[in-house]
C-alpha positions as CSV (number, residue, x, y, z in Angstrom):
1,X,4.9,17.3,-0.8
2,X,5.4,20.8,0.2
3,X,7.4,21.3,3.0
4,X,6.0,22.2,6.6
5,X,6.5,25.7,7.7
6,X,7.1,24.0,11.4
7,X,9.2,20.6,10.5
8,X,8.7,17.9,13.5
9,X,11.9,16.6,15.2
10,X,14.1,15.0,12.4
11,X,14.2,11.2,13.1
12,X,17.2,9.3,13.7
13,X,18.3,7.5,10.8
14,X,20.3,4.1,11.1
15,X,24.1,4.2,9.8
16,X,23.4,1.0,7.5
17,X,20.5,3.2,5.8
18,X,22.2,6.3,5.7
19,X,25.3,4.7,4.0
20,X,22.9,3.1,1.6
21,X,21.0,5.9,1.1
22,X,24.6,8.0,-0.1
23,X,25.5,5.2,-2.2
24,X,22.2,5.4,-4.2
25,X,22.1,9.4,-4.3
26,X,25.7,9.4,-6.0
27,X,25.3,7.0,-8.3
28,X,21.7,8.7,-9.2
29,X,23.3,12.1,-9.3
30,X,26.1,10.7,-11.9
31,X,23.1,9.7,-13.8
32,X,20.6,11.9,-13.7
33,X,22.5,15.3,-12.1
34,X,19.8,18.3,-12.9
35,X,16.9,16.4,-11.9
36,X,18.5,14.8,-8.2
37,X,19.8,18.3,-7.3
38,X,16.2,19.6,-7.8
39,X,14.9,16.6,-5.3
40,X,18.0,16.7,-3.0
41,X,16.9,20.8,-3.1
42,X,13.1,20.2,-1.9
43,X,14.2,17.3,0.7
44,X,17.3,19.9,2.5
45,X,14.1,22.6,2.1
46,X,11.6,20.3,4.0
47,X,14.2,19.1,6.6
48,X,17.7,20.2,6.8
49,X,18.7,18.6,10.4
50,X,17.8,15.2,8.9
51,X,20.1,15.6,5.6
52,X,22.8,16.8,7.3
53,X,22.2,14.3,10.0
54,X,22.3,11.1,7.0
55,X,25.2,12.8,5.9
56,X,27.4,12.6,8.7
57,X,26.3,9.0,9.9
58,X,27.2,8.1,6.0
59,X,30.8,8.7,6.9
60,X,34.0,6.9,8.2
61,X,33.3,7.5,12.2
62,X,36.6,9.5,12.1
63,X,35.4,12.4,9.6
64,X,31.8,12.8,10.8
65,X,33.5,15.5,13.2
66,X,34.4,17.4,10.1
67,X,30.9,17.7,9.0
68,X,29.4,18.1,12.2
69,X,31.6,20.9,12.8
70,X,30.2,22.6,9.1
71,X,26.5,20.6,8.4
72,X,24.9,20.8,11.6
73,X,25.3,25.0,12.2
74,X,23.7,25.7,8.8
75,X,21.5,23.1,9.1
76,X,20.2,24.0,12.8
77,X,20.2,28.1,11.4
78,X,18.5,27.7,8.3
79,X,16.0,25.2,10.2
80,X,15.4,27.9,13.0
81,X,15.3,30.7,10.8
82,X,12.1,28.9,8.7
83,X,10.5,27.9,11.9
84,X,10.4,31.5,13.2
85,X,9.7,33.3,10.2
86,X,6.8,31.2,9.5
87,X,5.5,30.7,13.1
88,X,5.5,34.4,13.4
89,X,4.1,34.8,10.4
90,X,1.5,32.6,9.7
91,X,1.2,29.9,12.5
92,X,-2.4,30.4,12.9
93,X,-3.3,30.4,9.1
94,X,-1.3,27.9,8.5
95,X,-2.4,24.9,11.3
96,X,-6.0,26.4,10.8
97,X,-5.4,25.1,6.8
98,X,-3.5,21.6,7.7
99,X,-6.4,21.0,9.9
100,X,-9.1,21.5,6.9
101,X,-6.9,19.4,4.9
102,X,-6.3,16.4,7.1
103,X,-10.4,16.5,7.3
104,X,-11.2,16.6,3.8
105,X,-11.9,20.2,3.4
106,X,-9.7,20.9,0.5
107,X,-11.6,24.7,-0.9
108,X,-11.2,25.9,3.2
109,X,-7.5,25.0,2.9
110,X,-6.7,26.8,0.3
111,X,-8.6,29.4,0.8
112,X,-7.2,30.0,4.2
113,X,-4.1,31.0,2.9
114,X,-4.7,32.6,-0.4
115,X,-4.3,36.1,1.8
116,X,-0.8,35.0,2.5
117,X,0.3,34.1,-1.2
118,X,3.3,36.7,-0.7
119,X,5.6,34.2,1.0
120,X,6.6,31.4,-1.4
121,X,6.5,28.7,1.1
122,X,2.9,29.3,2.0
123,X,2.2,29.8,-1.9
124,X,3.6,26.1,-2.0
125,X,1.5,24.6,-0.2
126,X,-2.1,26.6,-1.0
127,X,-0.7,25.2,-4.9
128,X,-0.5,21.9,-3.4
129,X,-3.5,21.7,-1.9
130,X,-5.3,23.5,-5.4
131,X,-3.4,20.5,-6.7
132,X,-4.8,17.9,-4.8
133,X,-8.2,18.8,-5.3
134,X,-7.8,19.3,-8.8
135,X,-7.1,15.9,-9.4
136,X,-10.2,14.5,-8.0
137,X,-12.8,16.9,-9.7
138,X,-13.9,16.2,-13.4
139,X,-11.8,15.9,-15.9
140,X,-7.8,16.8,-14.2
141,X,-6.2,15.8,-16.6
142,X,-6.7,18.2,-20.2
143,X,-7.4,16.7,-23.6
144,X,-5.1,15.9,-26.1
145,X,-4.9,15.8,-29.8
146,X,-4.9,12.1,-31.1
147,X,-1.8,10.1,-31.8
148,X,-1.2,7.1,-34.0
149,X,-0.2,3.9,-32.5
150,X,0.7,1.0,-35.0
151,X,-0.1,-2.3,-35.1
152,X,-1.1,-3.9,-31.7
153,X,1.3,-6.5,-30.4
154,X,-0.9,-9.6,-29.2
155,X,-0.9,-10.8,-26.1
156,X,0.9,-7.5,-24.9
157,X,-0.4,-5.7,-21.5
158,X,0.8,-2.6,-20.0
159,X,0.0,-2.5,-16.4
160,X,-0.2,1.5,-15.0
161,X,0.3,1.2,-11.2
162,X,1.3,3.1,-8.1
163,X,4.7,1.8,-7.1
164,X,6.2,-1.4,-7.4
165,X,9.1,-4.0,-6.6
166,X,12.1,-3.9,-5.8
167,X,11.6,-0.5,-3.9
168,X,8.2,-1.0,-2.2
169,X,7.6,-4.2,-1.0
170,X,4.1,-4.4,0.6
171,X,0.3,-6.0,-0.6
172,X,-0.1,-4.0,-3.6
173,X,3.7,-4.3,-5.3
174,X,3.5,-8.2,-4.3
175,X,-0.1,-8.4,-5.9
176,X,1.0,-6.8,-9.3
177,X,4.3,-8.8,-9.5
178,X,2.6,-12.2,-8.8
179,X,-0.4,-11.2,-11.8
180,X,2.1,-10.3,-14.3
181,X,4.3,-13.2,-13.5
182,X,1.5,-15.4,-13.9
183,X,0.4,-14.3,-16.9
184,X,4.1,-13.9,-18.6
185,X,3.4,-17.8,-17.9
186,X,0.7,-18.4,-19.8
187,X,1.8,-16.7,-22.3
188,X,0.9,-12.9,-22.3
189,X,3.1,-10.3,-22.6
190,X,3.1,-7.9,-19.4
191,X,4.4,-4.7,-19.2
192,X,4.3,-2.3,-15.9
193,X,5.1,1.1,-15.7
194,X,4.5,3.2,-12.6
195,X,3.2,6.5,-11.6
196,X,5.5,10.2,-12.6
197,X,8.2,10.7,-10.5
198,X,8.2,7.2,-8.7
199,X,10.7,6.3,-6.8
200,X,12.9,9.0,-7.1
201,X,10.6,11.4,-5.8
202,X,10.4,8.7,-2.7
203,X,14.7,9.2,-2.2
204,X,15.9,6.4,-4.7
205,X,18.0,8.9,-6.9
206,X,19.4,5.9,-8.4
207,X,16.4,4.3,-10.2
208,X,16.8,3.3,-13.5
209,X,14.0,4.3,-16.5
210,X,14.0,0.5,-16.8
211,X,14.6,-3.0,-15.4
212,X,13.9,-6.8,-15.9
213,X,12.2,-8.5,-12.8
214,X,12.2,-12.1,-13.5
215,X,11.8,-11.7,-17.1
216,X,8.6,-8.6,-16.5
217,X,9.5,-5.4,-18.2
218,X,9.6,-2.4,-15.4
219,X,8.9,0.9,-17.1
220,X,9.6,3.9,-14.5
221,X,8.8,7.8,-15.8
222,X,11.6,9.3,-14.1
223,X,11.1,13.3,-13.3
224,X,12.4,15.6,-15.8
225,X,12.5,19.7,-16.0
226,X,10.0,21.1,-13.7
227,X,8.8,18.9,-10.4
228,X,5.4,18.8,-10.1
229,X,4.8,18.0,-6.0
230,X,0.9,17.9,-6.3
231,X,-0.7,14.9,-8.1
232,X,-2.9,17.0,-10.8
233,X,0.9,18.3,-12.0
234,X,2.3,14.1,-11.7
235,X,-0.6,12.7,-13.6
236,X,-0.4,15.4,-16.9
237,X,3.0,14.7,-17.1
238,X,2.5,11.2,-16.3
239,X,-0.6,10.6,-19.1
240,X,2.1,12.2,-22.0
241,X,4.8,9.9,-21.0
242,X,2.2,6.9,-20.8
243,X,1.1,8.1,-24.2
244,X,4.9,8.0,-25.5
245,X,5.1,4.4,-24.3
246,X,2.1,3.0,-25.8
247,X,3.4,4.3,-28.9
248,X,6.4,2.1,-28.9
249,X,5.2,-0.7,-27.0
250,X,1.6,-0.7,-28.9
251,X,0.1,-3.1,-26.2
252,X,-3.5,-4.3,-26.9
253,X,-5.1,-3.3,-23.5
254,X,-4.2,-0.9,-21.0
255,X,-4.4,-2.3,-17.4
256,X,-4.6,0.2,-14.3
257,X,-4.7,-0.5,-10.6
258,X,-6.3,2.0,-8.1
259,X,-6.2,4.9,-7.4
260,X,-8.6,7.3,-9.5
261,X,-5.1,8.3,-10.1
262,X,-3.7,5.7,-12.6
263,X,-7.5,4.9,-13.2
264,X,-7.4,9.2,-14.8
265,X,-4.1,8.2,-16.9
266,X,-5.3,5.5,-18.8
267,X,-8.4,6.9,-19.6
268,X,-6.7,9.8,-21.1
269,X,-4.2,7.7,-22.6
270,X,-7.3,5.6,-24.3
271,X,-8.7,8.9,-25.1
272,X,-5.4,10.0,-27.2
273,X,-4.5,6.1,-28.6
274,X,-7.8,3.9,-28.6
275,X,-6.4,1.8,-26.3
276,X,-8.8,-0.6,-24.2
277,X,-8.5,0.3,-20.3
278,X,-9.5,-2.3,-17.6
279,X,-9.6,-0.7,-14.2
280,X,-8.6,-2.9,-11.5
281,X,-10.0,-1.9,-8.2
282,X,-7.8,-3.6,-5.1
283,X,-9.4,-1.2,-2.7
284,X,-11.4,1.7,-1.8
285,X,-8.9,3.9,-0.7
286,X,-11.5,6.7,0.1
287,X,-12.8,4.6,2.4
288,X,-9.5,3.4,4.2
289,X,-8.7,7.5,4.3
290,X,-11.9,8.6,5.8
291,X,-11.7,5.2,8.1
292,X,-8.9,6.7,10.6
293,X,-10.7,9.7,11.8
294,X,-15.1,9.7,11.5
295,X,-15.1,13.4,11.2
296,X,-13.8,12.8,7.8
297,X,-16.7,11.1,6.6
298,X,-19.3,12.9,4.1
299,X,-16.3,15.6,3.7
300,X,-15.2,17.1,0.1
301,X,-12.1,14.7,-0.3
302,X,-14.3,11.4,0.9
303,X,-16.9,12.5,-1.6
304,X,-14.9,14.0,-4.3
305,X,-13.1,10.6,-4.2
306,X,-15.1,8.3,-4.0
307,X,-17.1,10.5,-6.9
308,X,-13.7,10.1,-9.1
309,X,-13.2,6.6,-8.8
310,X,-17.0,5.7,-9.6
311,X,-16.7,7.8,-13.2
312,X,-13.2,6.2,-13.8
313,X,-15.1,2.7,-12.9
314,X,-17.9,3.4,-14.9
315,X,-15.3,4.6,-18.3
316,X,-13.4,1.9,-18.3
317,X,-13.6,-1.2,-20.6
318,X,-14.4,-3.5,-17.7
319,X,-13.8,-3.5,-13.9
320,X,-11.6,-6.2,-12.3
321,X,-12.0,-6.1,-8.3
322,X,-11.0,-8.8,-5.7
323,X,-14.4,-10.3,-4.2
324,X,-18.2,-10.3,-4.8
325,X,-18.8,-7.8,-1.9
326,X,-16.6,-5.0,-3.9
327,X,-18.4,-6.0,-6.6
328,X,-21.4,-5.2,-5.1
329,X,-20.2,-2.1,-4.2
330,X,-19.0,-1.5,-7.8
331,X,-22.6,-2.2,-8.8
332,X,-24.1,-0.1,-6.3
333,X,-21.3,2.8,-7.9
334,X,-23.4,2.5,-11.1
335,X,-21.0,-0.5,-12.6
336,X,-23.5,-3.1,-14.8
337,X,-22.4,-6.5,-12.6
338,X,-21.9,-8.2,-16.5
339,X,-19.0,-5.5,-17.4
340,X,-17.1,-6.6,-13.7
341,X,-14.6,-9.5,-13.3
342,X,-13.1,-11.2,-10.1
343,X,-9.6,-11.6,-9.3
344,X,-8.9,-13.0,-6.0
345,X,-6.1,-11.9,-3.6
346,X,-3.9,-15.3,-4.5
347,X,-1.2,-17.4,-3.7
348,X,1.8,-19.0,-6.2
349,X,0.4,-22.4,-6.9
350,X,3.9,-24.0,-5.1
351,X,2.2,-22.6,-2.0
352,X,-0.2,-25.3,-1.8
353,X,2.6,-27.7,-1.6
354,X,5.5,-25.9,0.3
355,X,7.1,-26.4,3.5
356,X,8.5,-23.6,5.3
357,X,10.6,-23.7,8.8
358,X,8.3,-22.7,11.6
359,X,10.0,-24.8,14.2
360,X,12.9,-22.7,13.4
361,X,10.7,-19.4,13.7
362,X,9.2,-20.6,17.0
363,X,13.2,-21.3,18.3
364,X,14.0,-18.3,17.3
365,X,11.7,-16.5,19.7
366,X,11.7,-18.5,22.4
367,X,8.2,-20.8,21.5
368,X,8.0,-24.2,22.3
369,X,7.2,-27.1,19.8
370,X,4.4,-27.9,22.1
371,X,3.4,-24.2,23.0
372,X,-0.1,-23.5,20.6
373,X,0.1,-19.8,18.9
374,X,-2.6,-17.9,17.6
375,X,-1.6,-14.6,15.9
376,X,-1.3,-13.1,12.3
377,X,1.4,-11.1,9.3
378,X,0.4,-8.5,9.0
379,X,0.2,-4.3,8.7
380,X,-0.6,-3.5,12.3
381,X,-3.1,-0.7,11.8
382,X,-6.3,0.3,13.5
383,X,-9.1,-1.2,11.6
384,X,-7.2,-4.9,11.4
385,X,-8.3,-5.3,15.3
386,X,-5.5,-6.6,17.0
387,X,-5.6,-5.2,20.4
388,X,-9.0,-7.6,20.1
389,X,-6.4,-10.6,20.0
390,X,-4.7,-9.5,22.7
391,X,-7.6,-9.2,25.0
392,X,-8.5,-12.4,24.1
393,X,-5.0,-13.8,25.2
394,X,-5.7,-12.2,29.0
395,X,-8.6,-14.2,28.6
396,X,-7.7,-17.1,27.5
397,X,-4.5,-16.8,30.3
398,X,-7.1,-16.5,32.9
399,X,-9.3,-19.2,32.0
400,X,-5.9,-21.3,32.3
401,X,-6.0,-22.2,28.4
402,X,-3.3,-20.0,27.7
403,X,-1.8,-19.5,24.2
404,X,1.3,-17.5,22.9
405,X,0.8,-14.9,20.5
406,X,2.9,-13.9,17.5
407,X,2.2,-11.3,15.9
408,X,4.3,-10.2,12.9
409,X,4.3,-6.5,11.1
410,X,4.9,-3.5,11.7
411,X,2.4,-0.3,11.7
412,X,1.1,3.0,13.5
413,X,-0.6,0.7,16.0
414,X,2.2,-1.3,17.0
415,X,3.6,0.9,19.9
416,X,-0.6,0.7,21.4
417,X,-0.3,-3.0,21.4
418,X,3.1,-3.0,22.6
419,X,1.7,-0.8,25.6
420,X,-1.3,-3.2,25.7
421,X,0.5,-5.9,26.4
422,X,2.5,-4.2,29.2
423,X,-0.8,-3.6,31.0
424,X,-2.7,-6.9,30.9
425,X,0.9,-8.3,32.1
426,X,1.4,-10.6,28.5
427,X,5.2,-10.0,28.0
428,X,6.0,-13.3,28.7
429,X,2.8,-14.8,26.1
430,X,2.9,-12.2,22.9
431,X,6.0,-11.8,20.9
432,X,6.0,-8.7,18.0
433,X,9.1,-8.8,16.8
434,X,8.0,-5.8,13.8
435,X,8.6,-6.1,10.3
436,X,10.3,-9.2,8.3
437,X,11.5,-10.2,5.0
438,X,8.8,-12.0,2.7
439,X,10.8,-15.8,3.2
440,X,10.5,-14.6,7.2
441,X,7.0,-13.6,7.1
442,X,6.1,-17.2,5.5
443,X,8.1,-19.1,8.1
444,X,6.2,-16.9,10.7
445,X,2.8,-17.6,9.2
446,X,4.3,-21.4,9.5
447,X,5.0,-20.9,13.0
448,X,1.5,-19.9,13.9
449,X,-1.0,-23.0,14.5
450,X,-4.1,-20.4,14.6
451,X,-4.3,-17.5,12.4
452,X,-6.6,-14.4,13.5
453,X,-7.4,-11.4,11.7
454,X,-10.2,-9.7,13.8
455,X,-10.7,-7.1,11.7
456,X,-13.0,-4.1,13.1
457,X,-16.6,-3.6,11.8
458,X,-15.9,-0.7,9.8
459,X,-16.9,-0.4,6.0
460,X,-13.6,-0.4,3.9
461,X,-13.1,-4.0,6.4
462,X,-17.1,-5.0,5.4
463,X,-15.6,-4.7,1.7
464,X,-12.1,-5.8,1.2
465,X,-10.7,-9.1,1.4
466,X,-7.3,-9.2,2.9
467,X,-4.2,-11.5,1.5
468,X,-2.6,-13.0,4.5
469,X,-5.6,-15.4,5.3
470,X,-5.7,-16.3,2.0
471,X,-1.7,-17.5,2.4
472,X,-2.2,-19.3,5.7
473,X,-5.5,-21.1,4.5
474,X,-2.5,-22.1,1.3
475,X,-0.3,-23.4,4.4
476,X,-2.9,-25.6,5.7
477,X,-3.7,-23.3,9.1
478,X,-6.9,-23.3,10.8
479,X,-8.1,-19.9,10.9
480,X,-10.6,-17.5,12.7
481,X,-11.7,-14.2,11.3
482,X,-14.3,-11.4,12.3
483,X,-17.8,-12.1,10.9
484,X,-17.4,-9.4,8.0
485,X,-18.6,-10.5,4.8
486,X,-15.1,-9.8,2.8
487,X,-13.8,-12.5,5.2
488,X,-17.1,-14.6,5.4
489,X,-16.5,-14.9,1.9
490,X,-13.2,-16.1,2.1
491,X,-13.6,-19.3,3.8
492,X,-17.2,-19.9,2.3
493,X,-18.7,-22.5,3.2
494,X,-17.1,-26.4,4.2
495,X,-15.7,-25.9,7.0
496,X,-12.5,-23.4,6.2
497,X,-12.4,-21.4,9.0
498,X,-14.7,-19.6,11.8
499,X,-16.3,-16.7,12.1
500,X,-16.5,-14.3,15.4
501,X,-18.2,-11.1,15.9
502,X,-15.5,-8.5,15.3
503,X,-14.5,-6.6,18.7
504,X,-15.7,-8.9,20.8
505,X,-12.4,-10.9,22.7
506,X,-14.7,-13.0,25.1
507,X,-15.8,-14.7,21.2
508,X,-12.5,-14.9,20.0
509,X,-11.1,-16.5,23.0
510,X,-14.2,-18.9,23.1
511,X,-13.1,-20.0,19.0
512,X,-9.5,-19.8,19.9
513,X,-9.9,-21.9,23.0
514,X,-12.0,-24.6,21.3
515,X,-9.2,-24.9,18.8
516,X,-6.6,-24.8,21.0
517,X,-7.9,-28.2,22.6
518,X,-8.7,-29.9,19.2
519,X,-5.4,-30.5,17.5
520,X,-7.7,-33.0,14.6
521,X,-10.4,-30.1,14.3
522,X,-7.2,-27.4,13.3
523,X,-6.0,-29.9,11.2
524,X,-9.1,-30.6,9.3
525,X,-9.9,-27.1,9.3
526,X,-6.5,-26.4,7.6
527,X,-7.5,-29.1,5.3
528,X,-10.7,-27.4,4.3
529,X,-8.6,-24.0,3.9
530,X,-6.2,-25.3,1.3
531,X,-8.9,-26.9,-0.9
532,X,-10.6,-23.1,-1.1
533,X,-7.3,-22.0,-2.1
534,X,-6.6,-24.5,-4.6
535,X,-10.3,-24.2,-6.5
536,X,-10.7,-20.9,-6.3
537,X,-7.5,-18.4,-5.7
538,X,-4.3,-19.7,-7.3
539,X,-2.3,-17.2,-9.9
540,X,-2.7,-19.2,-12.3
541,X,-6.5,-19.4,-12.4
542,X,-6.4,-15.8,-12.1
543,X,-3.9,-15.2,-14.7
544,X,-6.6,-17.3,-17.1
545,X,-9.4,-15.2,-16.4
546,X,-7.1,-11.8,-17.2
547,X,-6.4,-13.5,-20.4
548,X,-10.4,-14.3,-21.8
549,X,-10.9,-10.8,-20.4
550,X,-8.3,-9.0,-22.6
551,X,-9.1,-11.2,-25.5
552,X,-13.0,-9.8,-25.6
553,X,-12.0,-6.0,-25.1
554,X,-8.9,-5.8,-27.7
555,X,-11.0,-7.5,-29.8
């Protein structure tokens, strides 16, 4: 992204990740010199303190002197010197743009500062946000001549996605490592390759073009010459590379994952090769964006957007989506409902059967064997409801049914819950003890007799299923979920979990408390869970449904 004419205060980075972070950077630079010193060059631009900062904590304790005595002067100068040049230049101008942006109005910011397209940094960003816009209007990316790609290799899939393991670990790196996994299993042959630029252009200078993950091909499109920072620039560059690779991997079908993004790749990929594209839509990402803020609603970018994704939805060879109420709103998108294709959030089969160490979770955080725990994994954001749950707990406390809470994750609503529970006096009930490993984050979801996710009643949480029921309903946990119909669907209908209005704790703590009391009713409940799961949302199953779809579009 184009740096900010007025950078915020440089955050404090760890000495463990700093180190880390050096190690990586010289062993990337050794590879890959040019194109790191062009990224290292755009990162001191955006925020000098902070490199010079990560460099010093990098070092032996004894020579960081040295470099504070050098670094930090030029650093502090050449950040002072930006900050008033451009605050005295263009302050106004340049907030009044950043606000249109952050609201969707993409034209307004740019047009805001094409009177100030002297000064290169402000050039920058009115490119960036040209950029940005570009890429969700018709047609961003511009045709190509055909190009000749031999004989298909059956069974073979390359999967065009975001970001992926081992440097991002969330839902969406997890979800695309367990599909192509499973269907290396039965027999396919998966490829992945990511998005232009990814993850150097996220500070791992010492990513590698390509890497085995338990036996899965990982394809990365390192940068090369000229950095693109705007995603029109990243997904030209990125549909010619994908274009190279299908030429020497000559899969049968092309598989992307949202966004409109990797969806506007393939299709010009298919439009260069005749190669099948299946568009799998985990999300509505418009939807999510314009969630946070209502003003952004109805604006150019939530329009735009969702405008690009229905076109890349209605190109593709077929639509794969995650439950019948984004199906529905596929349909509604202009989708025929025969062309789309369900593949559940899942779990590994051995999930069904494994045994993870809760008691040691519970010890670990002071919870006793007997104490009962409601709480969730998860990404603590906004829309998944959790200060909800811990109204319910101040409830439930002063009812005198009380119940710890655990909740595990880590998110921009964290430090509001944290404060939440200051104020309703529940340090001594509700542990959040942030982020964890995956291993952790299952021993955790063992640890937890009642899972919640109270999701808020907004439309992206009316739509899209979430994974981390799906896991505890695997583990055998009772669960309670906001009436939604992503999450009504979920548990369907025998008995696998209950249903509350969302935002409403005196419901929650009713459900909670009539679980809380019924150790046979959680148990049977979990029961209930784990059949769902085993009938209807196992990799494997899912991994046979990708297969009879590919067969009947390469065909």
């Amino acid at each position: 992204m184009v740096p900010d004419a007025s950078p915020p205060e440089s955050p404090k980075v760890s000495a463990k990740s700093a180190r880390a972070g050096l190690r990586g950077l010289l062993k990337g630079f050794a590879q890959h010199p040019i194109i790191v010193s062009r990224v290292v060059a755009a990162k001191v631009k955006t925020d000098p303190m902070r490199v010079a900062h990560a460099a010093a904590d990098a070092l032996p304790p004894r020579m960081r002197p040295v470099v504070g005595r050098v670094a930090w002067p030029v650093a502090r100068r050449a950040k002072l010197v930006v900050r008033k040049l451009g605050m005295r230049m263009v302050k106004g101008p340049w907030n009044e743009a950043k606000e249109h942006f952050d609201a969707g109005r993409m034209t307004e910011a740019a047009e805001v500062l094409k009177a100030h397209g002297k000064y290169p940094f402000i050039k920058r960003r009115a490119a960036y946000y040209a950029g940005e816009l570009a890429a969700i209007q018709p047609n961003p990316i511009p045709p190509k001549s055909k190009v000749i790609v031999g004989e298909r290799v059956p069974g073979r899939i390359l999967h065009c996605v975001t970001n992926a393991l081992p440097y991002t670990q969330a839902g969406y790196t997890v979800r695309t490592h367990r599909i192509v996994t499973a269907q290396k299993a039965l027999g396919l042959d998966p490829h992945v390759v990511t998005s232009w630029g990814w993850p150097m252009m996220q500070g791992h200078a010492d990513a590698t073009p390509y890497e085995e993950l338990e036996g899965i091909p990982y394809h990365r499109l390192l940068p090369s010459g000229e950095v693109p920072f705007e995603s029109r620039g990243r997904m030209i560059r990125g549909a010619g590379e994908v274009t190279e690779l299908v030429r020497t991997l000559r899969p049968q079908v092309l598989h992307a994952a949202t966004d409109h993004r990797n969806g506007s790749v393939a299709l010009a990929v298919r439009e260069r090769t005749g190669t099948p594209v299946v568009y799998e839509v985990r999300g509505f990402l418009e939807e999510t964006w314009a969630s946070r803020d209502p003003k952004r609603i109805g604006s150019q970018r939530h329009v735009l957007q969702r405008d690009r994704e229905a076109f890349i939805m209605r190109s593709a060879d077929a639509v794969v989506t995650l439950a019948e109420t984004m199906a529905a709103e596929i349909v509604e998108r202009g989708v025929p409902r025969e062309k789309i294709y369900l593949a559940p959030n899942a779990v590994d089969d051995s999930l069904l059967t494994a045994s993870y160490d809760g008691a040691a979770f519970r010890s670990a955080y002071g919870i006793g064997a007997e104490e009962i725990v409601m709480g969730s994994v998860s990404s603590i954001v906004a829309y998944e409801g959790f200060a909800t749950m811990i109204s319910a707990a101040a409830l439930l406390r002063d009812q005198g049914a009380p119940v710890r809470v655990l909740l595990v994750g880590d998110g921009a609503e964290r430090p509001a819950l944290l404060e939440q529970v200051e104020e309703l006096g529940l340090g001594d009930v509700a542990i959040l003890p942030g982020r964890v490993g995956p291993e952790e984050a299952l021993q955790a979801q063992s640890a937890i007799d009642i899972f919640v996710c109270p999701r808020e009643d907004l439309r992206v949480c009316r739509l899209v299923t979430p994974l981390k029921p799906v896991e505890a309903m695997a583990l055998g946990k009772a669960v309670v979920l906001s009436d939604l119909p992503a999450l009504a669907e979920l548990v369907g209908s025998d008995g696998a979990g209950l249903l509350v209005p969302p935002g409403d704790p005196e419901a929650l703590a009713k459900a909670v408390a009539g679980l809380r009391d019924d150790p046979e009713r959680r148990a049977l409940m979990g029961e209930a869970g784990r059949a769902e799961v085993a009938a209807k949302r196992t990799w494997s199953r899912v991994a046979e449904m990708y297969r009879g779809l590919y067969q009947s579009i390469a065909d």
